[in-house]
N, C-alpha and C positions, 0 to 999 in steps of 0.2 A: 370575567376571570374564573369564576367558580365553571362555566362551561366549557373551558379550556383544560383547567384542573380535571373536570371528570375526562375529557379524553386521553389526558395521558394516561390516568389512573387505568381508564378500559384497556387502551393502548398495554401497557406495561401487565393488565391482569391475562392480556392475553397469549403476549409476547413471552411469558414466563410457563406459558401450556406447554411451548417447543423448548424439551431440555436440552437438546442439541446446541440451538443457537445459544441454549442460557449458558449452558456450557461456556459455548463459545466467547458468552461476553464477559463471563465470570476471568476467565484465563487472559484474553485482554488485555483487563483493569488491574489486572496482574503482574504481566510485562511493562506496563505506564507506570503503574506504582512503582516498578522496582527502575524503569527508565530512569524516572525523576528522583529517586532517591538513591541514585546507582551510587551517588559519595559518602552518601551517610550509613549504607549498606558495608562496605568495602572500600578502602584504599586504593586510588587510582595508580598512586605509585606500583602498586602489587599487580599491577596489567603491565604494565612498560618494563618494570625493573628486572634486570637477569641477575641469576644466583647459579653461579656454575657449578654451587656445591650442591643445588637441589635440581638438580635436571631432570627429567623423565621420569620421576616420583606418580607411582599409582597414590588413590585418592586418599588420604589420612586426616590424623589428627590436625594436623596443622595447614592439609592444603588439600581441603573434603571435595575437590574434582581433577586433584592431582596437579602437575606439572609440566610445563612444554619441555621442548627440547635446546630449549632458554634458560630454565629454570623459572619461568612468571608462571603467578598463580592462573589457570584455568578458569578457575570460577571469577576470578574477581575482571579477568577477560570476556565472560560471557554475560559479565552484571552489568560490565561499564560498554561493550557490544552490541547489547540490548539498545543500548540510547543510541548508536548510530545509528543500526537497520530501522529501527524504526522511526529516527527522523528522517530519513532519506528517504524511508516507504511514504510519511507524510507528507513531505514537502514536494515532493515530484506528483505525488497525485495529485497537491492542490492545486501546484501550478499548471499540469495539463488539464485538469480541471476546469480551471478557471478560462485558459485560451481553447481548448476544444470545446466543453461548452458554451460560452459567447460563441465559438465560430458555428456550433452546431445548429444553432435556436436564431440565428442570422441567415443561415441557409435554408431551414427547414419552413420556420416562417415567413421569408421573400420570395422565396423561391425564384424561378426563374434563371438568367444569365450569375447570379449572385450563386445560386443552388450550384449548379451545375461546375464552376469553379471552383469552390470550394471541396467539390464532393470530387471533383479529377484528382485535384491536390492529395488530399485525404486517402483515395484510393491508390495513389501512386507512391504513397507512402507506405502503404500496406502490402503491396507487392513484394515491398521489401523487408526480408526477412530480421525482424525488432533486433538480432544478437549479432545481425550483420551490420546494420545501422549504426547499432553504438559502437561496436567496432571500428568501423569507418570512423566516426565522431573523435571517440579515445585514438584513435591513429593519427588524426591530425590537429587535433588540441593537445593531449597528452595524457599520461594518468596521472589524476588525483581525483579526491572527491569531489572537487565542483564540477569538472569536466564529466565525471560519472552521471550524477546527477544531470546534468544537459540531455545528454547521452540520452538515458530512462524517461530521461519528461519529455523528450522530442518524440521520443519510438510513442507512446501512448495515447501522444493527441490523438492520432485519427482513430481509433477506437472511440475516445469521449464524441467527438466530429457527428458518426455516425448513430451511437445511440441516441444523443441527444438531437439529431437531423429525425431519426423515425421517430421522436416521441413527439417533437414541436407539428410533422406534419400531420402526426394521426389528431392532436389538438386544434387544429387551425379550422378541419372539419365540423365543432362539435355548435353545436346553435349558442352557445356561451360567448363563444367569438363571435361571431356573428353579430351578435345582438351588441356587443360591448363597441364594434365597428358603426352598427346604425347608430347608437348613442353619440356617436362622435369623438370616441377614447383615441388619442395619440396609438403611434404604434410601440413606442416605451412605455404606455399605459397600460397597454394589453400585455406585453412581452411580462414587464414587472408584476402586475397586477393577477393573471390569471394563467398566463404560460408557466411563468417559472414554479407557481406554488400549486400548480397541479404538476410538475416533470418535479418537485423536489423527494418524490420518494423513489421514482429510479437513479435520481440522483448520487442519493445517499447508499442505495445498494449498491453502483456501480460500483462509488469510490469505497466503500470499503472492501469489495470485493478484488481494487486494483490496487490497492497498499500490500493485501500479500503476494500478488505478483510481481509490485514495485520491489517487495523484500528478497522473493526469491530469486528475480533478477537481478536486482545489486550483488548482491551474495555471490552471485553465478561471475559474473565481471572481476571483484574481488576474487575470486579462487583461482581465475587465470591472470591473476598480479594486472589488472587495469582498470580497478577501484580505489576505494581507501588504501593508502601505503602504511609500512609499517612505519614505528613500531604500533598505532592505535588500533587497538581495538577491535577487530568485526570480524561476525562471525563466517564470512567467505573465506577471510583471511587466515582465520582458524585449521581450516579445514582445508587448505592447500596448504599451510605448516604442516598438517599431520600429516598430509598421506604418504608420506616418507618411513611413518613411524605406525603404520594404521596395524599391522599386523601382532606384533609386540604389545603396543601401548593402544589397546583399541577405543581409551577411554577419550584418547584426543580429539577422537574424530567424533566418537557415540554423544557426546555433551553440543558441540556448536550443530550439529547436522538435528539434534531433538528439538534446540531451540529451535532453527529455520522451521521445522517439520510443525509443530506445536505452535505455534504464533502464527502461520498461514493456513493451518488445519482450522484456529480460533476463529482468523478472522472469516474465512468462508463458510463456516458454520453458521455466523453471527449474521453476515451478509446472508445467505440462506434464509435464516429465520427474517428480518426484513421483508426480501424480498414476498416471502408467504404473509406476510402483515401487511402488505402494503399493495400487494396481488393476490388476491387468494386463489383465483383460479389456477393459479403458478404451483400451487402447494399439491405433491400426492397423496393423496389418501388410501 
């Protein structure tokens, strides 16, 4: 226990050298704090609700990032927002997570006719262009947010596929393996045992590095009305309401577009520093 306690501590004293990534994580735990307490923050009614007598209000006393062209408060739109993009950025990572790496570390470690299937699949997914896919996807399921979600976590497996296919076969080489195969270790013994908890810190960089993609993709789907529908919440949807109004009331747009901008700036920072933690040679000096 106490040898595990010192490595995070090393882990975390060195982690916090990179103010970029600290940055990065600090801002984060930021948007999660405020995700999670997006009701105790702000009134969810005050996101849905229209006031035709407050319409397109710049930012004041009583509605400190103004108002749409609805009359709903702004802010309390990019508070309760927040908890959508970024469950949708969570939960698509996990789950292409979870099916492209199982398919990756299945491929990468059997290789063979196994490999090679897998990796045609993955490449012939890739071929095709991720915004055209879900497109496709949202055209014949429909829009809402589940079908979005499908949509984002189908376009990414093959990215997870492939990282995790080059990180299992550069491990399969190392005398670690090897030696755990003369012992006589299962092939779920090896995979569990010494695969995965040596590939768990590309791991970790990858997926956080694809939550802000997951975000600014969603985002992007939502702004051409084939995301979240209204009236809830999210910041794509934000920002195809304004830009109607982008010239006049430029606060419409400057508020949901900083969020996007600043939570995917976060988390690739965050991912960044990671990745130099966990690769150093990765890091410029």
């Amino acid at each position: 226990m106490k040898r595990s306690h010192y490595k995070i501590l090393h882990f975390w004293n060195c982690f916090k050298k990179n103010k970029p990534a600290l940055f990065g994580l600090i801002v984060i735990c930021l948007f999660i704090m405020t995700a999670i307490c997006a009701d105790l923050i702000v009134d969810y009614d005050l996101a849905i609700t229209q006031e035709k007598t407050a319409r397109l209000l710049f930012p004041c006393k009583d509605h400190i990032f103004g108002t749409d062209y609805l009359g709903r408060d702004v802010f309390a739109r990019i508070i309760h927002g927040s908890r959508v993009s970024l469950s949708m950025g969570l939960i698509s990572t996990t789950v292409s997570l979870c099916i492209g790496g199982f398919l990756g570390v299945i491929a990468g470690y059997f290789g063979g006719w196994i490999d090679s299937v897998i990796t045609r699949i993955a490449d012939t997914l890739m071929c095709i262009p991720s915004i055209l896919f879900s497109l496709c996807v949202i055209a014949t399921l429909g829009a809402s947010t589940t079908n979005l979600l499908i949509a984002i976590t189908v376009a990414s497996v093959p990215g997870f596929v492939r990282i995790l296919r080059a990180t299992v076969i550069a491990m399969t080489s190392q005398e670690y393996i090897e030696a755990a195969k003369v012992a006589g270790s299962t092939h779920l013994e090896i995979i569990c045992n010494h695969v995965l908890p040596n590939a768990i810190g590309m791991i970790i960089v990858q997926a956080t590095m694809s939550i802000a993609d997951m975000i600014i993709f969603a985002s992007g789907l939502s702004f051409l009305g084939l995301g979240v529908q209204p009236p809830r919440p999210e910041w794509g949807i934000m920002l195809s309401d304004a830009k109607s109004y982008m010239r006049e009331y430029p606060h419409l747009v400057i508020f949901p577009g900083l969020s996007i901008a600043l939570c995917s700036l976060s988390l690739n920072l965050f991912g960044d520093g990671l990745r130099d933690m966990f690769d150093p040679r990765s890091a410029i000096h």
